[in-house]
Backbone as numpy.savetxt, mean C-alpha at the origin, in Angstrom:
# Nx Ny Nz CAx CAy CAz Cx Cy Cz
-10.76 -13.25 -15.40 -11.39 -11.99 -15.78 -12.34 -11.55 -14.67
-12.45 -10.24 -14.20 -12.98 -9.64 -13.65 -14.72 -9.24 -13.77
-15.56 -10.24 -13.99 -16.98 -9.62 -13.87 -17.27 -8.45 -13.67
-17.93 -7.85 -14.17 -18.49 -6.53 -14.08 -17.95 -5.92 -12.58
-16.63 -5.15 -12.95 -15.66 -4.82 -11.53 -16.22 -3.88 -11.05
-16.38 -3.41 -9.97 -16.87 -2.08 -9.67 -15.51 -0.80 -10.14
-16.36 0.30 -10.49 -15.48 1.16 -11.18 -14.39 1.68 -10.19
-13.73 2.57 -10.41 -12.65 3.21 -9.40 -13.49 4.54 -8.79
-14.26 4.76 -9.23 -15.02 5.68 -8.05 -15.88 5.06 -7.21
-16.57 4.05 -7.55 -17.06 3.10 -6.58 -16.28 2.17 -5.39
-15.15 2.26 -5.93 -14.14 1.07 -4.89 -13.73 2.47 -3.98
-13.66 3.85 -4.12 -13.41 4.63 -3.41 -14.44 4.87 -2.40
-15.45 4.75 -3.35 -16.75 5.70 -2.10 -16.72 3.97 -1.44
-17.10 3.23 -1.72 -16.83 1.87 -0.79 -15.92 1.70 0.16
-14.83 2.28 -0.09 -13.49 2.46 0.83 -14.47 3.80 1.80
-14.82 4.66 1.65 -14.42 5.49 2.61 -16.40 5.45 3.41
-16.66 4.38 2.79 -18.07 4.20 3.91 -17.54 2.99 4.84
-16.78 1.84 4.24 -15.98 1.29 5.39 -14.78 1.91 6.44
-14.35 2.92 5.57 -13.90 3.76 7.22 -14.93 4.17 8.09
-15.82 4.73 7.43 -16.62 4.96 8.21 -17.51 4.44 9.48
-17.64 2.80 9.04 -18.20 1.88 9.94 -17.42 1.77 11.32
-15.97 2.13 11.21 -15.76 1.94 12.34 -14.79 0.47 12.74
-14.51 -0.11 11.77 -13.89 -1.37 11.83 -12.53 -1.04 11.49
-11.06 -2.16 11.89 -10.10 -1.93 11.37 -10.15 -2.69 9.85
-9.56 -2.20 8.82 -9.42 -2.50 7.33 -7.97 -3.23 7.54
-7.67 -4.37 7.21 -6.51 -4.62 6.47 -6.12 -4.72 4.96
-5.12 -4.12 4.82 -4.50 -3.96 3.42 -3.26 -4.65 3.50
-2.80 -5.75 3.13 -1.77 -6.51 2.55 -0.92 -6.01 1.71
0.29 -5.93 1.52 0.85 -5.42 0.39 1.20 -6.36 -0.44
1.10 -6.18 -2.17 1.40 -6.88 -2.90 2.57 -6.60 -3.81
3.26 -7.55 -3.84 4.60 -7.52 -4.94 4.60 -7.49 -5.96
3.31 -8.33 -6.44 3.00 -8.45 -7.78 1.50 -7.92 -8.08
0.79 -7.72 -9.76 -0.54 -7.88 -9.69 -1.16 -9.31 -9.38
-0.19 -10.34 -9.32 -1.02 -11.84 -9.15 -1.09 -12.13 -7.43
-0.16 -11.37 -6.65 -0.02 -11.48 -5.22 -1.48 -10.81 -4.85
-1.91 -9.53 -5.48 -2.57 -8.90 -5.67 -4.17 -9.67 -5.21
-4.17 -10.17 -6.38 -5.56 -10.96 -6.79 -5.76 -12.25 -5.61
-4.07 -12.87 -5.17 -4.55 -13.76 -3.88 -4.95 -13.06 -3.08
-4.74 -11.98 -2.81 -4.70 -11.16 -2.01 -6.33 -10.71 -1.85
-6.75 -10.47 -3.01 -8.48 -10.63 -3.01 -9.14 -11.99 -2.97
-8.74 -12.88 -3.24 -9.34 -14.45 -3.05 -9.30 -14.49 -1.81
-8.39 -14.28 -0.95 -8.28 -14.50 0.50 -9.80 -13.58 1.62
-10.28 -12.68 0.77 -11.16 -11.69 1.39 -10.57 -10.77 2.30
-9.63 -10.30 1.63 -9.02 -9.00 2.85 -9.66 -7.68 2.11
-9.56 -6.55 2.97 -10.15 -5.33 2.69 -9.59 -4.61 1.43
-8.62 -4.02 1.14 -7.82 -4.08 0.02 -6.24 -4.09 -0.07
-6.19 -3.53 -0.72 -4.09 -4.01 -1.13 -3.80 -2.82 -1.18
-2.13 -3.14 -0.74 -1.20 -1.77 -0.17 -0.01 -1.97 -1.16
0.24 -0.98 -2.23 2.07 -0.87 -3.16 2.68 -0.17 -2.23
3.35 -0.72 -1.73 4.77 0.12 -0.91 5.72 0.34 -2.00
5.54 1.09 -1.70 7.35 2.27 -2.14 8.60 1.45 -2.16
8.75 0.73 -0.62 9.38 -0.05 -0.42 9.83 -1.35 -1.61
8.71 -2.36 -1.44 8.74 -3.17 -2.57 9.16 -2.98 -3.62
8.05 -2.24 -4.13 8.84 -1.65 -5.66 10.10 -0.90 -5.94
10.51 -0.74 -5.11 12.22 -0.55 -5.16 12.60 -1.84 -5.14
12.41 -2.47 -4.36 12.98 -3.88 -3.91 13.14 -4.70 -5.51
11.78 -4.62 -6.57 11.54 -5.37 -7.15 12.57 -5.30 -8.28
12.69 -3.66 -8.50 13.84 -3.23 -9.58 15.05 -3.69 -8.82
15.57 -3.97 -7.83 16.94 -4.25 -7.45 17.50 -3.22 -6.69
16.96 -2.06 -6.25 17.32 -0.88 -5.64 16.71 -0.69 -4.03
17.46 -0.19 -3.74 17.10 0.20 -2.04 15.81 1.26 -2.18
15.33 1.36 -0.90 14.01 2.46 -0.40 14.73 3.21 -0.56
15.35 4.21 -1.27 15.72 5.91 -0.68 15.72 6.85 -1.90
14.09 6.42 -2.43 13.14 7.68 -3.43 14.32 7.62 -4.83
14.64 5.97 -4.90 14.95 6.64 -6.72 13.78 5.98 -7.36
12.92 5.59 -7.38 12.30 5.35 -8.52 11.27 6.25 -8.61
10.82 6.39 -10.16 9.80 7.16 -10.60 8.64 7.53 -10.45
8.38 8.46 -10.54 6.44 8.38 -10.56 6.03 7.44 -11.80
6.59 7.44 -12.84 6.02 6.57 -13.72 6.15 5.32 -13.61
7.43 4.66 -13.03 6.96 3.67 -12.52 6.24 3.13 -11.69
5.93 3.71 -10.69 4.82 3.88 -9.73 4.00 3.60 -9.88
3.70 4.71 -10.93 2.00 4.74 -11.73 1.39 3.72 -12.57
2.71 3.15 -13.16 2.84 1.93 -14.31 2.12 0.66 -13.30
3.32 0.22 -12.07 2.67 -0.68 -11.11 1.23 -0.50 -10.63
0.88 0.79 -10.21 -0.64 0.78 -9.13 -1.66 0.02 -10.53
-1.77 0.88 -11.76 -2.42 0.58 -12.86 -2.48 -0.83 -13.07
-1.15 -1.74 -13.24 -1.41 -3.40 -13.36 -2.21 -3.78 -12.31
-1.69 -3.35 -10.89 -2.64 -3.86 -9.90 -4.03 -3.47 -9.77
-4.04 -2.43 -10.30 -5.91 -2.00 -9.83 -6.12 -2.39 -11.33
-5.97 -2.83 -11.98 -6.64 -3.33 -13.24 -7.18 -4.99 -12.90
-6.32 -5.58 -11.84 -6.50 -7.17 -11.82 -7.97 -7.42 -10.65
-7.89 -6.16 -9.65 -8.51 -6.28 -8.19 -9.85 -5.76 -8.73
-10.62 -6.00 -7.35 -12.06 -5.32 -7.83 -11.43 -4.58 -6.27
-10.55 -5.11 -5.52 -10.39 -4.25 -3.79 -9.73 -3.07 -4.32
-10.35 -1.92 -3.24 -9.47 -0.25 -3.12 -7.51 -1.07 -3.31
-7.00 0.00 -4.22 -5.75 0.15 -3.53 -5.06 1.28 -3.22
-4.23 1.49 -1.95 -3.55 2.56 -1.33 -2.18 2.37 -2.31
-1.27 3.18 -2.23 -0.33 3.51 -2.98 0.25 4.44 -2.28
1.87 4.15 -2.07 3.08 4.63 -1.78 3.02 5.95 -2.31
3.17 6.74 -2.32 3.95 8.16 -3.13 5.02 8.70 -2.98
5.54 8.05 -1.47 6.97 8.70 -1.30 6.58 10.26 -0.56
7.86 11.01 -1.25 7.23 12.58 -0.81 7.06 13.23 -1.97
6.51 12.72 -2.82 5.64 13.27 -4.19 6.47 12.97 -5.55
7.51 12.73 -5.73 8.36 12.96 -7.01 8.63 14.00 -7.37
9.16 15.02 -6.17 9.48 16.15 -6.56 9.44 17.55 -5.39
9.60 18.91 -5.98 8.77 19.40 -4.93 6.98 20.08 -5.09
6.86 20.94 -4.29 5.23 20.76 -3.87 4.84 21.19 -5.49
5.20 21.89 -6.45 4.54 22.04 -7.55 4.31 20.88 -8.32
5.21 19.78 -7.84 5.15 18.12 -8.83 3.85 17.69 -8.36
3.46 18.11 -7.38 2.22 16.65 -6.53 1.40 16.95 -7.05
0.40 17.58 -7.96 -0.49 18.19 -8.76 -0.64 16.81 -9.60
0.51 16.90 -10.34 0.95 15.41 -11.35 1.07 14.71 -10.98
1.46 14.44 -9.85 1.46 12.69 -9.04 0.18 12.33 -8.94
-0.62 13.40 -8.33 -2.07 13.36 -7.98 -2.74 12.86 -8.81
-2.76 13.61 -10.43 -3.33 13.10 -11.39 -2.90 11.63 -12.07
-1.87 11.35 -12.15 -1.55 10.17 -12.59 -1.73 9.16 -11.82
-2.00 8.55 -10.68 -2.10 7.86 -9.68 -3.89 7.87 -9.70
-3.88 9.08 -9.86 -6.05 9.15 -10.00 -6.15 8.53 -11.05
-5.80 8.28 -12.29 -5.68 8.08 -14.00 -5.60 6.43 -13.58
-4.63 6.05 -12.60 -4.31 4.82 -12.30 -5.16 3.87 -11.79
-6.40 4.49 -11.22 -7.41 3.53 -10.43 -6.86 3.43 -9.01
-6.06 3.86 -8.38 -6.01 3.75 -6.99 -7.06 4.56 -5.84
-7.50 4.39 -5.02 -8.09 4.80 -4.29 -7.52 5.91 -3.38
-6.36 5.64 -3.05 -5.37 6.51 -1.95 -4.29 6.39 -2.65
-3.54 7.46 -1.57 -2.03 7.56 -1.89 -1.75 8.01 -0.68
-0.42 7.66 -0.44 0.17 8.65 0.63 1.45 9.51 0.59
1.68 10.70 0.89 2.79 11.89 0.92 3.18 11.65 2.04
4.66 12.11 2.28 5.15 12.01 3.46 6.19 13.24 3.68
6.49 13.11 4.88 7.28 14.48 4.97 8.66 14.76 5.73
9.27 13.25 4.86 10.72 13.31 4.78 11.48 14.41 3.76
12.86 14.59 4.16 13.05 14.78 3.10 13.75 14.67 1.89
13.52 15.31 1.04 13.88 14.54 -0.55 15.63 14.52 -0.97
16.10 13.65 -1.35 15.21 11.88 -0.89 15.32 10.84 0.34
14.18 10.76 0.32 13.95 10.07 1.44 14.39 8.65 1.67
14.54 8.23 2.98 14.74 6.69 3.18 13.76 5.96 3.72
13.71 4.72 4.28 12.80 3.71 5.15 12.35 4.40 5.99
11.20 4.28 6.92 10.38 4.93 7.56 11.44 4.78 9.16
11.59 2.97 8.69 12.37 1.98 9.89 14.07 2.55 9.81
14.70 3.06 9.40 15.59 3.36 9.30 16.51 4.30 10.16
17.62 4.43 11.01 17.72 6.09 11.34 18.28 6.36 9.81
18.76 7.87 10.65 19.15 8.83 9.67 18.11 9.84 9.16
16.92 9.68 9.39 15.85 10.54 8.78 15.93 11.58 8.63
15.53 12.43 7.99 14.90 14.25 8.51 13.88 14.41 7.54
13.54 15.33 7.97 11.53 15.40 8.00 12.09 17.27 7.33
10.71 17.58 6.27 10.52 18.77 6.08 9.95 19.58 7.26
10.42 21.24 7.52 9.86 21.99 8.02 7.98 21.77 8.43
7.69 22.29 9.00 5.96 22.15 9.25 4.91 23.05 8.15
5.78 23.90 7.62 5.27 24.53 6.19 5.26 23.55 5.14
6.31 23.28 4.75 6.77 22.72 3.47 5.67 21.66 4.09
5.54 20.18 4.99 4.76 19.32 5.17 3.02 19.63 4.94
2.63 20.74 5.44 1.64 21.58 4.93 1.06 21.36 3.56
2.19 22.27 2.95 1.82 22.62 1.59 1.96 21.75 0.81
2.40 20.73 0.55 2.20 19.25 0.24 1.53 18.83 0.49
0.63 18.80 1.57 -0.95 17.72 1.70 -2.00 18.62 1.17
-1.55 19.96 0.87 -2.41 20.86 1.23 -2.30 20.56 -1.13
-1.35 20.63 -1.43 -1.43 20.81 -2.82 -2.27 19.53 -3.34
-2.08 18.14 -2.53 -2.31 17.04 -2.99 -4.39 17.03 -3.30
-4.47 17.46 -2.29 -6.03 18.00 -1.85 -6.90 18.45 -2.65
-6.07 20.22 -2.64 -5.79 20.34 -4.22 -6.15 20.33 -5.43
-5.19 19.34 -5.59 -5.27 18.55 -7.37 -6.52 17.76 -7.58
-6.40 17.02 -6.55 -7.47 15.78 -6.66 -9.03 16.26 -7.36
-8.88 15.06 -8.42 -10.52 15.41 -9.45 -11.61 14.33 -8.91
-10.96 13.95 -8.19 -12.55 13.26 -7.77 -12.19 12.83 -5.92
-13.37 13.93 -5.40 -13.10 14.28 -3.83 -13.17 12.93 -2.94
-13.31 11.64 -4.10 -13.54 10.22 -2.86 -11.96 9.98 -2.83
-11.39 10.30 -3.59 -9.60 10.03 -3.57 -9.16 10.40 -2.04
-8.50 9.29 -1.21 -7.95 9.43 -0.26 -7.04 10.13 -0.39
-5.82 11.42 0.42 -4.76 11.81 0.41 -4.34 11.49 2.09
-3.51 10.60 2.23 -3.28 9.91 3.03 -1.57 11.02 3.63
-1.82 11.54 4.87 -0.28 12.02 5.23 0.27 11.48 5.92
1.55 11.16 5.39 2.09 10.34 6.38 3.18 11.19 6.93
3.94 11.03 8.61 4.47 12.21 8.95 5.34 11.00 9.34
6.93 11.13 9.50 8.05 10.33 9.94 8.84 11.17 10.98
8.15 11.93 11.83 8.58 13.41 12.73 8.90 12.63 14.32
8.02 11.38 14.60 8.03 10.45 15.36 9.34 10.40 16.00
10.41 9.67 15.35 11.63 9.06 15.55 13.03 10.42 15.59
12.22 11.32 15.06 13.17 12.28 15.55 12.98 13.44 16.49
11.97 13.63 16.81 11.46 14.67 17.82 10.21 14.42 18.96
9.57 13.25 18.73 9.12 12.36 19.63 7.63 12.46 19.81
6.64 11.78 20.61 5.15 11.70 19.97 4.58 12.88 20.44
4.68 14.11 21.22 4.21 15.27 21.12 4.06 15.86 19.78
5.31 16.21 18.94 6.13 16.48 17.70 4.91 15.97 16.73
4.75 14.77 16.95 3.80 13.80 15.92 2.71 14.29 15.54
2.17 14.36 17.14 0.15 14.40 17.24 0.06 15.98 16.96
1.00 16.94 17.18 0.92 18.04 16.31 1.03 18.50 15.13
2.06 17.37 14.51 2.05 17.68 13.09 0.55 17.13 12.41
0.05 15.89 13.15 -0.61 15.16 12.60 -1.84 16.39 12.60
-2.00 16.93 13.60 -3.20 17.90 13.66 -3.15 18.73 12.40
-2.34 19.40 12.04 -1.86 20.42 11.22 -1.73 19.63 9.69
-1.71 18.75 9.62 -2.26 18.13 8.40 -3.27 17.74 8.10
-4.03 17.26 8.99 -5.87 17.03 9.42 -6.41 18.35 8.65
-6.18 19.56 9.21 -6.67 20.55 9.72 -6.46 21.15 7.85
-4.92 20.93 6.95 -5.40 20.94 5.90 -6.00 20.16 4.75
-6.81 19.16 5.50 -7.57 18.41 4.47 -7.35 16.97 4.11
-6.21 16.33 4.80 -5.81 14.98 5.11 -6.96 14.23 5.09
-6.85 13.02 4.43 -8.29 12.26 4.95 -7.88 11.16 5.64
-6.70 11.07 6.02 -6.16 9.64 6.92 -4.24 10.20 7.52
-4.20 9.71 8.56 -2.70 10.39 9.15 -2.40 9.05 8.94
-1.17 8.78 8.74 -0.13 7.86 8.47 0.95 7.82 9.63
1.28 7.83 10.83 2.14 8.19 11.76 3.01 6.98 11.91
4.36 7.31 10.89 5.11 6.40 10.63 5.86 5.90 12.40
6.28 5.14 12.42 7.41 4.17 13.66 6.29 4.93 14.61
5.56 4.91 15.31 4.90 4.63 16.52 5.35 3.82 17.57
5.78 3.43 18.68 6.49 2.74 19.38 6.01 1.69 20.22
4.93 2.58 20.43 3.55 1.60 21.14 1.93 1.53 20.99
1.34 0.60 21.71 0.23 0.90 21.60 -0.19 2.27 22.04
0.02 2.74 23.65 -0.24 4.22 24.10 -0.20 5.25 22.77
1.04 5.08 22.13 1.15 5.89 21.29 0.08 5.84 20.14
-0.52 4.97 19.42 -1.51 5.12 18.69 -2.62 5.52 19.48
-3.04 5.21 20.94 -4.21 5.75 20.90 -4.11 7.35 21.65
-3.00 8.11 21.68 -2.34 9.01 21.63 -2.45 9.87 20.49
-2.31 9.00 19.10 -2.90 9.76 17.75 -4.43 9.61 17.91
-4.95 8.49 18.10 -6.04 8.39 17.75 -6.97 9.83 18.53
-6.14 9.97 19.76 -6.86 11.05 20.52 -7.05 12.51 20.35
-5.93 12.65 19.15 -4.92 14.19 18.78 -5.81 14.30 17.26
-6.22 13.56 16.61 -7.34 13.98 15.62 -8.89 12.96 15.05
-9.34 13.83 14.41 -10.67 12.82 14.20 -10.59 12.48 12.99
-9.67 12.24 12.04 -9.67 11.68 10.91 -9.33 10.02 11.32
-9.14 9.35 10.16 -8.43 7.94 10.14 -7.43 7.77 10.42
-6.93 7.06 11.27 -5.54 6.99 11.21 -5.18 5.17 10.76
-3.88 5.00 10.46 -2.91 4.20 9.63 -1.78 3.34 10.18
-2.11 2.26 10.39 -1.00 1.60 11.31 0.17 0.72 10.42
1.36 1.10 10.07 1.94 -0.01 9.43 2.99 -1.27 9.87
2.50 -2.20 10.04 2.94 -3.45 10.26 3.57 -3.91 10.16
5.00 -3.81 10.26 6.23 -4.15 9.20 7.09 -4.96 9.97
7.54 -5.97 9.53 8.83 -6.52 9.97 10.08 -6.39 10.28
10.87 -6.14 11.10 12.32 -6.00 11.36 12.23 -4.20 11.93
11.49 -4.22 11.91 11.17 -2.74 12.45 11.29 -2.19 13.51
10.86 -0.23 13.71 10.98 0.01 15.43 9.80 -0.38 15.95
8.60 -0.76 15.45 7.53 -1.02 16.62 7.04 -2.57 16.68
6.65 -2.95 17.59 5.62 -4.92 17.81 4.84 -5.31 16.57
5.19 -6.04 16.46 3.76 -6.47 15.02 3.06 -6.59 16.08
1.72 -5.69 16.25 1.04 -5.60 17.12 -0.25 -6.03 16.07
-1.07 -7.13 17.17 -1.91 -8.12 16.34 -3.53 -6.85 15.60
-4.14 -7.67 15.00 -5.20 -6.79 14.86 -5.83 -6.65 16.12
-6.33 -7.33 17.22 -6.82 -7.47 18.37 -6.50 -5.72 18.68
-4.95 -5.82 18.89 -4.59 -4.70 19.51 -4.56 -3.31 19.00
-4.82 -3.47 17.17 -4.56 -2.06 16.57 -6.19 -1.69 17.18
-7.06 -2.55 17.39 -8.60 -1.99 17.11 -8.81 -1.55 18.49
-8.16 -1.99 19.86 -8.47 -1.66 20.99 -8.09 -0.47 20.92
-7.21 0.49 20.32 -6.83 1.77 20.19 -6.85 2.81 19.54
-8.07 2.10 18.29 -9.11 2.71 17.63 -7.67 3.15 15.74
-7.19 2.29 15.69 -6.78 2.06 14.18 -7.61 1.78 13.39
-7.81 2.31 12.41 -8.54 2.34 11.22 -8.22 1.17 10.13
-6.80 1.18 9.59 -6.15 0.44 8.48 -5.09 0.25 9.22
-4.72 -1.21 8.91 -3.49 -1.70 9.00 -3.01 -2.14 7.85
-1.37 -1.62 7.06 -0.97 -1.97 6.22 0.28 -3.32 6.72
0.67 -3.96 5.13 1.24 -5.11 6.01 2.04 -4.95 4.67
2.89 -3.75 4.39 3.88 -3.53 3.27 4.81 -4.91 2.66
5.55 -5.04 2.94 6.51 -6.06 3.04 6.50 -7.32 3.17
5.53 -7.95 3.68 5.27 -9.12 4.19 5.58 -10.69 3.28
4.35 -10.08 2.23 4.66 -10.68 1.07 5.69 -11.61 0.21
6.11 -10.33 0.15 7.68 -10.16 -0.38 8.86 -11.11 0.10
8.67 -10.78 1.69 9.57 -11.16 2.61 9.70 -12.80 2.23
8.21 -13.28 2.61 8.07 -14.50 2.73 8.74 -15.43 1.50
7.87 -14.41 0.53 8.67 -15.20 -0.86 9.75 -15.23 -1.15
10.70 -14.76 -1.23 12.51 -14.13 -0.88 12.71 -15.17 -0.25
12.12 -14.97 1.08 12.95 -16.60 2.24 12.76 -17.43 1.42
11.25 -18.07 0.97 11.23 -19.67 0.58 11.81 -19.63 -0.82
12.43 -18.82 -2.12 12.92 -18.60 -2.77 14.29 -18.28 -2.64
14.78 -18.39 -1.92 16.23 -18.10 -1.73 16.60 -19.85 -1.22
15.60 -20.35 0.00 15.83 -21.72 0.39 16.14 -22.60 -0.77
14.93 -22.13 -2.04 14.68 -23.27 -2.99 15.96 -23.15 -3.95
16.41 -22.53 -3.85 17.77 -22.11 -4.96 18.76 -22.91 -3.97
18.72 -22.82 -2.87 20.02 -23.55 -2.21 19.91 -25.08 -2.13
18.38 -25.58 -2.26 18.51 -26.99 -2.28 18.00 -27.27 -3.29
18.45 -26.82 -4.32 18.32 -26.82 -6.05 19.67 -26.81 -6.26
20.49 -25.75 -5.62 22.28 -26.05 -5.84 22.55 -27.35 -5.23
22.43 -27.95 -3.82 22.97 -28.69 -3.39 22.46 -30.45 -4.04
20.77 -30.28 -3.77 20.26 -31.49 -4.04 20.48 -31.93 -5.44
20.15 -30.93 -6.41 20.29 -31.36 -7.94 18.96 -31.63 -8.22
17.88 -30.81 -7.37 16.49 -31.34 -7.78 15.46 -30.47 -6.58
14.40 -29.86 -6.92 13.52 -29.29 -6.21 12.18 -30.04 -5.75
12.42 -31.65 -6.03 11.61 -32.73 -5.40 11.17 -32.61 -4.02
11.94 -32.32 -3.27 11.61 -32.21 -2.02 10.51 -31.25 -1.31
10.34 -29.99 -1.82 9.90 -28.12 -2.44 8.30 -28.83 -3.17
8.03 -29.70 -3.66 6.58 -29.77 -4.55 5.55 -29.69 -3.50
5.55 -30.36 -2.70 4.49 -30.42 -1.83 3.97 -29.23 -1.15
5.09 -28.25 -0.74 5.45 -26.72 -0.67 4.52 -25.39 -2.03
4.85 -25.65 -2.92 4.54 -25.21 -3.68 2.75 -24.88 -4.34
2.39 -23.65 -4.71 1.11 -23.62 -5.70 1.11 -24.54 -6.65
0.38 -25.20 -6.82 -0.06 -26.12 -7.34 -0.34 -25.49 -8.98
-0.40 -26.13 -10.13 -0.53 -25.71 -11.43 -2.18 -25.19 -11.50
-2.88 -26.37 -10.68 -4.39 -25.94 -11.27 -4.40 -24.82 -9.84
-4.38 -24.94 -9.03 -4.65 -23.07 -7.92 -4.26 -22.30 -8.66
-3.33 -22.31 -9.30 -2.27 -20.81 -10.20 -3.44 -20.70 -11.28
-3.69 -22.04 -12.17 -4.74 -21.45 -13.08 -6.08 -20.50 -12.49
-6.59 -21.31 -11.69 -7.46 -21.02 -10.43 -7.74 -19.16 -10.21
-6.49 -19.21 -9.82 -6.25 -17.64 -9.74 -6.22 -16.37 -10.95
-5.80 -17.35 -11.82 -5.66 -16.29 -13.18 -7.10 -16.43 -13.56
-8.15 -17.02 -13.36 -9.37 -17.21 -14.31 -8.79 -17.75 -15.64
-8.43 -19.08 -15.64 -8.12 -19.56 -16.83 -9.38 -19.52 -17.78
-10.21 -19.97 -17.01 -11.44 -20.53 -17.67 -12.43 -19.59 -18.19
-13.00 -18.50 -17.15 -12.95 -17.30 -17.38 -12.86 -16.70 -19.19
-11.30 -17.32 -19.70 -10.41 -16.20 -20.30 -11.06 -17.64 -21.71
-10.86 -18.73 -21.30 -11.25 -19.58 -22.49 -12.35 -19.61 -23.22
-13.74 -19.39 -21.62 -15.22 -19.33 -22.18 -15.41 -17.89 -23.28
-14.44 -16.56 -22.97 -14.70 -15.72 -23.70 -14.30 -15.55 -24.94
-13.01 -16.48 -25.00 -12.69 -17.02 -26.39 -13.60 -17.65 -27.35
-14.03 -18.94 -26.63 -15.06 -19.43 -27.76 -16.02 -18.72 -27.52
-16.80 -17.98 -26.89 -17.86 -17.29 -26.46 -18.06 -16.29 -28.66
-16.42 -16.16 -28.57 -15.97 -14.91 -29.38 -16.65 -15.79 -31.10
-15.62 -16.69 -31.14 -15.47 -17.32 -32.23 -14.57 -19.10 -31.20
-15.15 -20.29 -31.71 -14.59 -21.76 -32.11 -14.23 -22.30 -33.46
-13.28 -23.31 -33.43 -13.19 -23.66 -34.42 -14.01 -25.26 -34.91
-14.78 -25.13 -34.37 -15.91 -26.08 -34.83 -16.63 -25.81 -35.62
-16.39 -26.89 -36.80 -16.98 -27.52 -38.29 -18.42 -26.87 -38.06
-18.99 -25.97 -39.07 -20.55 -26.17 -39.07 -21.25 -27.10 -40.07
């Protein structure tokens, strides 16, 4: 259980006085709400729901079928477990620009701190992917510009993310990126970046935050934190990571569970029963029980 958590307008204005300081933030992405919560035991800045994942988790590819309500359903478990900000996927809104009003609100309803729009188009695929195409420079507009907007409480990040990069190249970018700044963006998202030059290329093209994402199997270096901060990155997200890891050593453990006839080998590997309790606040959850009512004789 969560001690007196700080509220969701507090984990916001907290979020956006640590942009302010000037440091890079990492955000981890979590698969689960319990990845989540390691994810705060560890002391990282806060947690990232990719879009990604949560497709992944239902069994479906990245390319914008799942819901805003499911969406909204996930950010809610997770910002219910964390006391850390969380950013949140949006895709390119669940709809067109008259939907983001409602994304806006439900995602605010949710306890997330941020979100991000993007300005593929609908529906969209992987950031890492070819095949892309990106909305007009209006339509991308009026989408950050609606998200802005909606928003009922002005510490809410609206995070734009632009995927214009990979198809028309980093001039293309640091202009769109301007032109979303300019309507009210509080962080640019400048998906596949290629290099370092190139982030500090954004970093140079506006004065908001900008957003580095970290991803594996991708077009750009897992470029270390060392290097996002020499070029003045704000947040580094680490979408996938998670996920990834668990999949590999979960896919291993199934194959020498088929072959061996036993996952003996895998224990030493494994969370341990009392860390897992550890993590849930078992104890926490017991003291408030008897706290409530025991069944001890008077």
């Amino acid at each position: 259980m969560i001690a007196d958590p700080p509220t969701v307008y507090a984990r916001r204005r907290e979020l956006r006085a640590a942009l302010a300081a000037d440091r890079l933030l990492l955000f981890p992405g979590a698969f689960t709400p319990l990845s989540a919560k390691l994810i705060e035991a560890k002391g990282f800045d806060g947690v990232y729901a990719s879009g990604a994942v949560m497709s992944a988790e239902l069994g479906l590819p990245d390319i914008g079928l799942t819901t805003l309500s499911e969406v909204t359903s996930r950010a809610r478990q997770i910002a219910t477990v964390t006391a850390l900000p969380l950013l949140v996927d949006a895709d390119t809104g669940f709809g067109e620009v008259v939907n983001l009003a409602r994304t806006v609100w439900s995602l605010e309803d949710a306890g997330v701190a941020g979100l991000h729009v993007e300005d593929q188009v609908n529906p969209k695929r992987c950031g890492h992917l070819d095949g892309k195409a990106v909305v007009d420079l209006q339509t991308a507009v009026r989408r950050i510009k609606a998200c802005v907007t909606a928003r009922r409480d002005q510490n809410l990040l609206i995070i734009a993310r632009t995927d214009i990069r990979a198809l028309e190249g980093l001039q293309a970018a640091t202009e769109r990126a301007k032109a979303l700044a300019d309507v009210g963006a509080d962080m640019i998202f400048p998906e596949a970046l290629a290099s370092l030059d190139e982030y500090a290329s954004m970093r140079k093209a506006v004065d908001v935050p900008i957003l580095a994402n970290v991803t594996e199997f991708g077009k750009n270096e897992l470029f270390s934190v060392g290097q996002l901060e020499s070029v003045g990155v704000n947040v580094a997200i680490y979408p996938v990571s998670l996920l990834r890891l668990a999949m590999g050593v979960a896919e291993t453990a199934l194959e020498i569970l088929k072959a061996d006839g036993t996952l003996a080998s895998l224990v030493p590997q494994m969370q341990t029963r009392a860390r897992l309790y550890e993590l849930l606040d078992y104890r926490a959850y017991n003291e408030f029980d008897s706290a409530i009512f025991n069944f001890a004789k008077n």
